[in-house]
C-alpha positions in Angstrom: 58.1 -37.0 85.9 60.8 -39.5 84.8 62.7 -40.3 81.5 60.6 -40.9 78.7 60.3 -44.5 77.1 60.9 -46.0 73.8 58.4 -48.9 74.7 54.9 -48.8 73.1 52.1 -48.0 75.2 49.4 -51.2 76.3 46.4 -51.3 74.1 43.8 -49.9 76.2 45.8 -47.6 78.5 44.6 -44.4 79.1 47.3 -41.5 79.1 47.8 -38.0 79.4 48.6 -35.8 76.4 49.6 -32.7 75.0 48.1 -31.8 70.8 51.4 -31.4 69.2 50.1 -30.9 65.7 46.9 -30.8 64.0 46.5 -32.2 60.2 43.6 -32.9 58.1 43.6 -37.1 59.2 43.5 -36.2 63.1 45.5 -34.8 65.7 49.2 -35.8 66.6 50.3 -36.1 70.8 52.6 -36.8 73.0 51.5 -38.8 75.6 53.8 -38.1 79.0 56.3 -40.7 80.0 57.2 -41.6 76.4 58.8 -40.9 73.5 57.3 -41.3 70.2 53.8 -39.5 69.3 50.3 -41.0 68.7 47.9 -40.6 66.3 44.4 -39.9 67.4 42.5 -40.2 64.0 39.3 -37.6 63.2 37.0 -40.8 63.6 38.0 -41.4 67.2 38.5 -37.2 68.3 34.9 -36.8 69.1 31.1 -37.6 69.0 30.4 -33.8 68.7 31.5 -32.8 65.2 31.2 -34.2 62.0 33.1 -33.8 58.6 32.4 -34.7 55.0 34.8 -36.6 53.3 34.4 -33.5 49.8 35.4 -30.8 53.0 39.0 -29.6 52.5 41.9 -29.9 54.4 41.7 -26.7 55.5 37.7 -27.2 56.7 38.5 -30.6 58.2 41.7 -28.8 60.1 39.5 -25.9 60.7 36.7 -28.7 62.4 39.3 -30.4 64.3 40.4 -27.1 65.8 36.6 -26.4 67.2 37.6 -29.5 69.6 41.2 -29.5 70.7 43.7 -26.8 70.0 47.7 -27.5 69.6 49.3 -27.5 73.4 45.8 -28.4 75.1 46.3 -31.3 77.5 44.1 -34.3 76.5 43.1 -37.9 78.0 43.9 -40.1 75.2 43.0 -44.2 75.1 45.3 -46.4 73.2 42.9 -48.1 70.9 46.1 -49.8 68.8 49.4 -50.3 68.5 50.7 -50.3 65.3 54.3 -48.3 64.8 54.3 -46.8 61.5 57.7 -45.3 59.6 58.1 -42.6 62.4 57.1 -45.0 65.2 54.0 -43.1 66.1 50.8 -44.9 67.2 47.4 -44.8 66.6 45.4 -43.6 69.7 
């Protein structure tokens, strides 16, 4: 629905969300109704996997993929809100 926003989501809102990317660190999004991309970091993707921190970036990206895959739509919570250089946020 409507334009996008460059305002930063609440901390604690809960949003809809497409995967855009997936990197060794987590998974990027983009939450609908605004602009700029979150971070959801591998600590907060899931309860269901773990990964060592001597695993590869290909093994952690390969982990990370057993959960969500780029495009999938996800519920994402905004845990903070912390713009870094690209304006992203952690979620």
């Amino acid at each position: 629905g409507g334009p996008a926003t460059d305002d930063p989501p609440e901390e604690g809102s809960v949003h809809r969300a497409t995967v855009k990317q997936l990197r060794a660190f987590g998974v990027f999004v983009e939450m609908q109704g605004y602009r700029r991309w979150g971070l959801v970091h591998l600590s907060q993707l899931s309860n269901h996997w773990e990964s060592n921190r001597e695993d590869s970036d290909e093994q952690k990206i390969e982990a990370i993929a057993g959960v969500v895959s780029e495009g999938e739509q996800i519920w994402v919570k905004v845990v903070e809100v912390r713009p870094d250089d690209n304006g992203r946020m952690r979620i």
